[in-house]
C-alpha positions in Angstrom: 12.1 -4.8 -21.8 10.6 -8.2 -23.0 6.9 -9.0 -22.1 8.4 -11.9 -19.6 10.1 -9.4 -17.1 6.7 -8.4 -16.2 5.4 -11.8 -15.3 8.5 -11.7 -12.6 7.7 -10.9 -8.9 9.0 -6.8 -8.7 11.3 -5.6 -6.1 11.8 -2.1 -5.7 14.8 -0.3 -3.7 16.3 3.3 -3.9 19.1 5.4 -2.9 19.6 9.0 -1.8 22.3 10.5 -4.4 25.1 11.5 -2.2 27.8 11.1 -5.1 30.1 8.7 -6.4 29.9 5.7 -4.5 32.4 3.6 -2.3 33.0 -0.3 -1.5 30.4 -0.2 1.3 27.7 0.6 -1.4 28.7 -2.1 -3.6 28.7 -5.3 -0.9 26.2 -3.7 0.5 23.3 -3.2 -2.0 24.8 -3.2 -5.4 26.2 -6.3 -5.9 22.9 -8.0 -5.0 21.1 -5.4 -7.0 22.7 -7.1 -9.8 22.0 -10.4 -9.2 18.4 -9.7 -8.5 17.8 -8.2 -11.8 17.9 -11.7 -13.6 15.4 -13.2 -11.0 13.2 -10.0 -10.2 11.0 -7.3 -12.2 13.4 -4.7 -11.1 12.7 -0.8 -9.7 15.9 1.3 -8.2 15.0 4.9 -8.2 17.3 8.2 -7.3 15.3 9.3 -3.4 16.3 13.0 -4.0 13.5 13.6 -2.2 14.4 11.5 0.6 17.6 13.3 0.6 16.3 16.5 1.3 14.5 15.1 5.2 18.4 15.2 5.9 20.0 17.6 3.5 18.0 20.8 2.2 19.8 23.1 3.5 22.2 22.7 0.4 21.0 21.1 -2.8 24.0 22.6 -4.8 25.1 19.4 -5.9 22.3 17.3 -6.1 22.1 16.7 -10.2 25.8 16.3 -9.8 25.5 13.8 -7.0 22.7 12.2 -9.1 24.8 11.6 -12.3 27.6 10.1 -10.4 25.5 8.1 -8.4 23.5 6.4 -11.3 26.9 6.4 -13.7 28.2 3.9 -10.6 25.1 1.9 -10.9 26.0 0.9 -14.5 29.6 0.5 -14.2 28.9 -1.8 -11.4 26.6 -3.9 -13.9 23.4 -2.6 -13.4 22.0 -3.4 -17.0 19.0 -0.6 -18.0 17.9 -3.5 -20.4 17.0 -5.8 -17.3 16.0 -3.2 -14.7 14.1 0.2 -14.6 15.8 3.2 -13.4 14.1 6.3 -12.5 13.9 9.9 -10.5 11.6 10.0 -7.5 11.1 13.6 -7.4 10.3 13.5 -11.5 7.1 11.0 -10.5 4.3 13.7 -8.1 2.3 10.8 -8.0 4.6 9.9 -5.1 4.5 12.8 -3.4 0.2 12.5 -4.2 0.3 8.9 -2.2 2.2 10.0 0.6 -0.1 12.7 1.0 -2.9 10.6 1.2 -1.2 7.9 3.3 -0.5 10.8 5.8 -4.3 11.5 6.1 -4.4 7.5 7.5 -1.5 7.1 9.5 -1.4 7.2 13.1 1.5 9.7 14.1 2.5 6.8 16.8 3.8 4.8 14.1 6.1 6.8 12.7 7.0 8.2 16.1 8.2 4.5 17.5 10.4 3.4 13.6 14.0 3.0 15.6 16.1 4.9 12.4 14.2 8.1 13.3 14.9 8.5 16.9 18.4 7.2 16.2 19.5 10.0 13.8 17.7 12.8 15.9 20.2 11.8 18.7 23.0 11.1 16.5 22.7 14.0 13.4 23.7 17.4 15.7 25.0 19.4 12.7 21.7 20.0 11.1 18.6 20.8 12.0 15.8 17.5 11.1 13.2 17.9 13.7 10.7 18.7 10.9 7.4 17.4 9.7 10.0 16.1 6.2 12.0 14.3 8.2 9.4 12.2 10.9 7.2 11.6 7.6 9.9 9.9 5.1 8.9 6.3 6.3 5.2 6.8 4.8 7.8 8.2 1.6 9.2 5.3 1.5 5.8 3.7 2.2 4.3 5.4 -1.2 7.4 4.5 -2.9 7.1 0.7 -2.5 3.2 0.4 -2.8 3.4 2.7 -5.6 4.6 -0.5 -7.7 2.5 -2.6 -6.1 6.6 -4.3 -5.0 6.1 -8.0 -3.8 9.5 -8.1 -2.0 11.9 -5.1 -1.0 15.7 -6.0 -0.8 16.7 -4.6 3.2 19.6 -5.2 5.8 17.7 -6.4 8.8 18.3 -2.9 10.1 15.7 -1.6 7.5 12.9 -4.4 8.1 11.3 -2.1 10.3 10.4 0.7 7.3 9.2 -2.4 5.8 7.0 -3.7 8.1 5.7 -0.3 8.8 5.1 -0.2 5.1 2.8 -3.3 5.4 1.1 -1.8 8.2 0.4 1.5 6.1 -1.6 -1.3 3.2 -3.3 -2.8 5.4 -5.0 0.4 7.0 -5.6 2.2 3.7 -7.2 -1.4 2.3 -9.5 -0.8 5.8 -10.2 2.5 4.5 -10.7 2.8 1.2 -10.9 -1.4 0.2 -14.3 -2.8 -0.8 -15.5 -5.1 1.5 -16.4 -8.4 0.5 -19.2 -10.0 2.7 -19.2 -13.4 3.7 -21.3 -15.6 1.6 -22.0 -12.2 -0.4 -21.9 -14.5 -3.9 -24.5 -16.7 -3.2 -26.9 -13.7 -2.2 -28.9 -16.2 0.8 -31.7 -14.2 1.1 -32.9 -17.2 3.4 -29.9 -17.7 5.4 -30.4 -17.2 9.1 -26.6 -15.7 8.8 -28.0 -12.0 7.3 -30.3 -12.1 9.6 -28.3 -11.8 12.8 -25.5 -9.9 10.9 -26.5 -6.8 11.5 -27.3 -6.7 15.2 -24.2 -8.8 16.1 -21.1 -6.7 14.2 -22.9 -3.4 15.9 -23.4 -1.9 12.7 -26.3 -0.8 13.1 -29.9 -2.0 13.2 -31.4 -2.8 9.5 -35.1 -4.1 9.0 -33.8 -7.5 8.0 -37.4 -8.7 7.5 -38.1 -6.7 4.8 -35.0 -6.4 2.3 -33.8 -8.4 -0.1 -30.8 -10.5 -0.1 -28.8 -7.8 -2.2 -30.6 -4.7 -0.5 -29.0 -6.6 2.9 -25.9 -6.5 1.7 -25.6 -3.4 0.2 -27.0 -1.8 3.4 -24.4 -3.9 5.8 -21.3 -2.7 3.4 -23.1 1.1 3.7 -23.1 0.6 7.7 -19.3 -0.8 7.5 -17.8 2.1 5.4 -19.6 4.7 8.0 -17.8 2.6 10.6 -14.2 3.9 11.9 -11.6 2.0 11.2 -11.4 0.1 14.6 -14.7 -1.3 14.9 -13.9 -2.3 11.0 -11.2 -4.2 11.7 -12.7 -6.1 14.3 -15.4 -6.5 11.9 -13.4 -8.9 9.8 -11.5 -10.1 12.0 -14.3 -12.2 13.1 -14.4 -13.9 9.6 -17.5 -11.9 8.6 -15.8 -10.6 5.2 -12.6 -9.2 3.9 -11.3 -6.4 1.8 -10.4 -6.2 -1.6 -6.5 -5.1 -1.5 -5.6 -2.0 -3.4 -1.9 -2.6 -1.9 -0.8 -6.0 -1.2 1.7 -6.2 1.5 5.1 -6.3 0.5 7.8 -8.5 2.7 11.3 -7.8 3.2 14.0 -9.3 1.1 16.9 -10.0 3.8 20.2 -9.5 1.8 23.6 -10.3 3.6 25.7 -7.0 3.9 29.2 -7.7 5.7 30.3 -5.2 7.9 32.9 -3.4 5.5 36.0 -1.5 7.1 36.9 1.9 6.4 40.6 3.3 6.6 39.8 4.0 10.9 38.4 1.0 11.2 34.7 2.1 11.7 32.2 1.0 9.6 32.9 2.6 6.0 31.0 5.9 5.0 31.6 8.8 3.1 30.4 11.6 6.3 33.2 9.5 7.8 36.0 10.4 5.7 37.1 6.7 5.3 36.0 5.7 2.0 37.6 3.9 -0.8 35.3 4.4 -4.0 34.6 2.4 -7.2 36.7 5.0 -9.0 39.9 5.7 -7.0 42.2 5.0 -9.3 45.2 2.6 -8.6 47.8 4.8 -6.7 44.7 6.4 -4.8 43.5 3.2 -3.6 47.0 2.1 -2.7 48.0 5.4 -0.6 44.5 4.5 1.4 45.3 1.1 1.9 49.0 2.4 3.2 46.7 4.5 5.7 44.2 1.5 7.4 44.3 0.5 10.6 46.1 -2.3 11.5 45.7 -4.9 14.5 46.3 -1.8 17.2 48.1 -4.5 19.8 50.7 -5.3 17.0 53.2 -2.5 17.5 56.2 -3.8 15.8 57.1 -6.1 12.8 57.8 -9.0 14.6 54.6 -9.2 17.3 52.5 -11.4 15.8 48.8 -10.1 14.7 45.4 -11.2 15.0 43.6 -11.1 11.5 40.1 -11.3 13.3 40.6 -7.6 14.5 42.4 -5.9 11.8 40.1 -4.0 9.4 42.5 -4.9 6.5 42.4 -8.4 6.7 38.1 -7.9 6.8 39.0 -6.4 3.3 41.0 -9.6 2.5 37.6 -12.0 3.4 35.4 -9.8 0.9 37.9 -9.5 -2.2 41.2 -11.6 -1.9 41.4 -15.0 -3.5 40.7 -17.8 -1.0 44.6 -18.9 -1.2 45.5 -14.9 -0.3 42.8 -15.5 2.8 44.4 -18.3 4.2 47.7 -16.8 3.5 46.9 -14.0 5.2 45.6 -15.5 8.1 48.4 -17.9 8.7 51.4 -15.2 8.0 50.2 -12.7 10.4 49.5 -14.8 13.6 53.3 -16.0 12.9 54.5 -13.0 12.2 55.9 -13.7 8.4 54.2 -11.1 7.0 54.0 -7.6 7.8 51.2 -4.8 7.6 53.3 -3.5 5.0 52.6 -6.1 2.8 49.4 -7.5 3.7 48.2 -3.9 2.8 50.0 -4.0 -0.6 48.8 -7.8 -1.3 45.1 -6.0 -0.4 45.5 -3.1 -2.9 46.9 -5.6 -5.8 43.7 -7.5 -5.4 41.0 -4.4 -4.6 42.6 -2.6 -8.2 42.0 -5.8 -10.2 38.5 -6.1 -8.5 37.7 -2.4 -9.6 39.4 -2.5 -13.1 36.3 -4.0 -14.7 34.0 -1.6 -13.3 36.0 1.4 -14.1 36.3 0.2 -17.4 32.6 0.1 -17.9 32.3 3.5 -16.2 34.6 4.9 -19.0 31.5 5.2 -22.0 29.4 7.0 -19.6 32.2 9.6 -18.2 32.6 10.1 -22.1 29.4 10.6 -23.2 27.5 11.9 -19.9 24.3 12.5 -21.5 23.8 8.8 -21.8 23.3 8.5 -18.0 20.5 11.3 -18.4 19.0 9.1 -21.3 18.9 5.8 -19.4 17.0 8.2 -16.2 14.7 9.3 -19.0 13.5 6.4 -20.3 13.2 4.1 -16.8 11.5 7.1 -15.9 8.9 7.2 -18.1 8.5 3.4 -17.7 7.7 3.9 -13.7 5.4 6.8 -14.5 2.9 4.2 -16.4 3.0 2.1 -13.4 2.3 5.0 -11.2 -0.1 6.7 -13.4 -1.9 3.2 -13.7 -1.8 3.2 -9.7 -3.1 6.0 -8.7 -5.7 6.3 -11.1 -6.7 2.9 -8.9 -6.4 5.1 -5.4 -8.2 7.9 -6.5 -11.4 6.0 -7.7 -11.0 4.0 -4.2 -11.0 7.2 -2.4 -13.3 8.7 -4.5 -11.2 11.5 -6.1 -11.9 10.6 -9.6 -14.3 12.3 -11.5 
């Protein structure tokens, strides 16, 4: 990776490895992952451990899952020359962070993140009311400030993790942050400002008269450290000082991620069953396509359709030519096409979207070591960043010898 990369603003985004992956995955994330890798100091990383909050009851598969997640990746044109690839769970300095995060972090907050309430109501088939499972935003959390990540690419429905991810920096900087005091450079012994400083942030009393400019400010900063975080925060929020970041605050990258279609209709996903994935070959993808859902008013050949409800013509929009779209769109409110073919015009154009990236997936299914080889080397790139941070946490918290 050439010195330049590094003088990019980083992103960092992950995935659990649940296998090979489907169309959803590549409008979704991938395709933008891609992009973002000539503009951005790019970090995706395998969450294995994220996927065990959901999933530990069976880990059978997980290296499996891992190498056909990461093989799509590539063949997709994820380029290990541009971007750093790597294994959460082969990093403990994640797992070290989120520990001490958790020592912070009010349970409230992760308590009120909308994803976690909405998949205890919605995941009945396993059992997730564990301490895993309400603690993987503050994973996430270490897993982002780890690399110090100024942006994080999210669907709107993830800002949430994010902003909760800012809130995490912000009260570990209150806790562990040096505090810079106002006017602390120029040392104003004289300044009437030290003088009433201690009395009026409730500190604590200090004989003002009789220390010196730095003895004030040492004993202030002393005062403010024994303070809990609250009164801290309202501290310098009055504009008496501010703390030096050890985590900056990351913000949410907002990528657009159409709604893609699966063969019922409902949003596509592999727990569904309605997935078509980046390696179904030709006459797979074309029995699927046989199988969608149509317009469900439009009962026989001749009713016309409405394109804006069937889930094949939502495939059309994402990966037909413009001319096929308008085709499309025109034929079936009229009537002169059928479902027949519009599903057989959307297979022609979904198998010569896919050829390319099956073709690059072809070096990798040959030689599968090489996927392994491209973990262990992004790997070991991340775990200089995360050495390097941590290092930086423990002397804040005063772990270090």
């Amino acid at each position: 990776m050439s010195p330049a990369t590094f003088e990019r603003p980083r992103i960092l985004s992950g995935m659990r490895p649940t296998g090979k992956l489907h169309l959803g995955n590549l409008v979704g994330a991938l395709q933008n992952w891609v992009k973002l890798q000539e503009e951005y100091d790019s970090f995706h990383f395998v969450a294995d451990w994220h996927m065990l909050t959901t999933d530990y009851a069976d880990t059978s598969e997980l290296k499996e899952n891992t190498w056909q997640m990461v093989a799509d990746w590539l063949a997709a044109g994820l380029d290990p020359t541009k971007a750093t690839f790597f294994i959460q769970s082969r990093l403990p300095e994640h797992a070290e962070l989120h520990l001490l995060f958790s020592m912070v972090t009010p349970l409230s907050w992760l308590e009120r993140v909308p994803t976690y309430k909405e998949q205890l109501e919605n995941i009945k088939d396993r059992e997730i009311n564990t301490y895993g499972f309400l603690g993987y935003p503050l994973l996430q959390a270490a897993d982002i400030l780890m690399y110090k990540a100024q942006y994080v690419p999210v669907g709107e429905d993830q800002v949430p993790h994010v902003e909760l991810t800012r809130e995490v920096a912000r009260r570990f900087n209150l806790a562990f942050g040096e505090v810079l005091l106002k006017g602390e450079e120029a040392h104003a012994a004289d300044d009437p400002y030290w003088d009433g400083l201690a009395t009026s942030t409730g500190l604590g009393a200090l004989a003002i008269g009789v220390l010196t400019a730095k003895d004030k400010i040492r004993a202030i900063k002393e005062a403010f450290h024994r303070a809990p975080l609250d009164l801290r925060a309202g501290y310098l929020n009055r504009g008496l000082g501010r703390v030096r970041e050890i985590f900056r605050e990351p913000e949410a990258l907002l990528t657009s991620s159409p709604r893609l279609p699966g063969t019922d209709g409902r949003k596509m996903s592999k727990s569904y069953g309605n997935a078509i994935f980046l390696i179904d070959a030709p006459a797979v993808l074309s029995k699927k396509l046989a199988g969608y859902m149509t317009d469900p008013a439009r009962k026989r050949r001749t009713d016309p359709g409405d394109p804006d409800v069937c889930p094949v013509f939502g495939l059309h929009k994402i990966f037909s030519a413009q001319e096929t779209i308008e085709r499309v769109n025109r034929e079936c409110r009229t009537a002169e096409i059928g479902c027949v073919d519009c599903k057989k015009l959307a297979a022609g154009h979904l198998n010569a979207f896919l050829a390319p990236i099956q073709e690059r997936r072809k070096p990798y299914e040959q030689n599968p070591q090489r996927v392994w080889d491209v973990l262990e080397e992004g790997t070991a790139k991340a775990r200089v960043v995360a050495q390097a941070t941590m290092a930086e946490v423990r002397k804040a918290v005063n772990l270090a010898p």
